[in-house]
Structures are given as C-alpha cells and as structure tokens.
C-alpha positions as CSV (number, residue, x, y, z in Angstrom):
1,X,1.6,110.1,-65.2
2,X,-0.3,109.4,-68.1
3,X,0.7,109.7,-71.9
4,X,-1.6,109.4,-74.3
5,X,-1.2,109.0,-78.2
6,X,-3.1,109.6,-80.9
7,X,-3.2,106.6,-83.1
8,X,-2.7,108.8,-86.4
9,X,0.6,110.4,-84.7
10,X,2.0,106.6,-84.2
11,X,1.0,105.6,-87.9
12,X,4.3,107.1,-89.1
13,X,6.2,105.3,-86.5
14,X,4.9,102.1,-86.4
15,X,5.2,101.7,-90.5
16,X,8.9,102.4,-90.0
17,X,9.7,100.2,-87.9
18,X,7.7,97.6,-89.4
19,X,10.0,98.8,-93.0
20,X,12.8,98.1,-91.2
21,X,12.2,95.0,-89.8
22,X,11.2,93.6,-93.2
23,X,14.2,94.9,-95.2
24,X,16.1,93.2,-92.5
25,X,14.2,90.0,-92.6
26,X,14.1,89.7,-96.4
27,X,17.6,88.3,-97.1
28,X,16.7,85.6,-95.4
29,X,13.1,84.9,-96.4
30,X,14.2,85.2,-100.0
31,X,17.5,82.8,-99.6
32,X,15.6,80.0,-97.7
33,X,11.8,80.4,-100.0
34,X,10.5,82.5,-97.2
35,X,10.4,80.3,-94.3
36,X,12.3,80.8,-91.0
37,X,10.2,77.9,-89.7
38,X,10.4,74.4,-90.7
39,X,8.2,71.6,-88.9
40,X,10.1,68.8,-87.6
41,X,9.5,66.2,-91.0
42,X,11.1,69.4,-92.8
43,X,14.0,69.9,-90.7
44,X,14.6,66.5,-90.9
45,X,14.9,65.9,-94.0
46,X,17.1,69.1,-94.0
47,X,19.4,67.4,-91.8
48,X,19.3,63.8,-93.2
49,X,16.9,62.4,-90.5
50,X,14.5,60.6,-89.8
51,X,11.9,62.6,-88.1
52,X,11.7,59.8,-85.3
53,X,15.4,60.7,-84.7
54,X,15.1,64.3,-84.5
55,X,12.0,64.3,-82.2
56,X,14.8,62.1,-80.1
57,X,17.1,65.3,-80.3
58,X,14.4,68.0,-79.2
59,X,13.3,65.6,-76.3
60,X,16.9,65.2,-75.0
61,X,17.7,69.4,-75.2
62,X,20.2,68.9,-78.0
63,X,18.5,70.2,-81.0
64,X,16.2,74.0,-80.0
65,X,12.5,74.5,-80.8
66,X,9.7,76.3,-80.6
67,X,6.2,75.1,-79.6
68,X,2.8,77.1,-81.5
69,X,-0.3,75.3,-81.1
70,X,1.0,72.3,-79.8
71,X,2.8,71.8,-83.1
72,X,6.9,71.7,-83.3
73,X,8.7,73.9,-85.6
74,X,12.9,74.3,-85.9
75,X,14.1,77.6,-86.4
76,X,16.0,78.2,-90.2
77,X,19.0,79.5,-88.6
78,X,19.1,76.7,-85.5
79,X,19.0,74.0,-88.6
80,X,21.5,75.5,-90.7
81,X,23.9,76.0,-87.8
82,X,23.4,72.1,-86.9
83,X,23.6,71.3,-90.6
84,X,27.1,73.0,-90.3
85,X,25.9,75.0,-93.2
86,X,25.1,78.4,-90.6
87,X,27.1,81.4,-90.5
88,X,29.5,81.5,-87.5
C-alpha cells in the first residue's frame, strides 16, 4: 500500500506540532538563557569542577552525555539533577 501526501495538506500539521513542542520547550529555554546544552567547561563550572574532573566523571559512566561532532555537551536537566538543584 502506498499513501501519498501532499505537502500543502501536512503544512497545517507539521506547524502544530512544531507549536507545541516549543510552548513546551520554552519554560525551560527561558529559565536557563536558552540552552539545554552546556559543553563540558560550562557544566563544570555549573557544578564546581574542574573540567579535568568532570571529563573523569563522563569517562567512568557516572555523569550522562551526548557526543555532536566529536564535541561533549551535558544535558541542562542531567546537570541540574547532579547539581541537586533538578526537579525530582
């Protein structure tokens, strides 16, 4: 079987759910100056580190992250739950 769309159709759709997604995202963004990323010199100094120690943390599977590009980025909510200042 094969369903096809017309682009135009899914315009509607696609911009709601993108609406949606934002509204929920926005809290956030706005509370933390819009990033939901930090790179690891950032999230250590967020959590009183040295960055040295941190990258210690990632290596050893206690602290999560994300790889883009061969860069290292913490998530906002993974660093404020370590930071003890996250939401239960």
């Amino acid at each position: 079987m094969n369903i096809q769309f017309d682009p135009e159709e899914l315009r509607p759709v696609v911009e709601a759910c993108l609406v949606a997604v934002l509204e929920k995202i926005e809290p956030i963004r706005a509370q933390f100056g819009g990033k939901l990323l930090h790179s690891e010199p950032e999230s250590a100094a967020i959590l009183g580190l040295k960055p040295a120690h941190l990258g210690e943390l990632r290596r050893n599977g206690t602290v999560p992250h994300q790889q883009l590009g061969g860069r290292v980025f913490y998530s906002n909510q993974d660093i404020l739950q370590i930071a003890g200042m996250g939401r239960d």
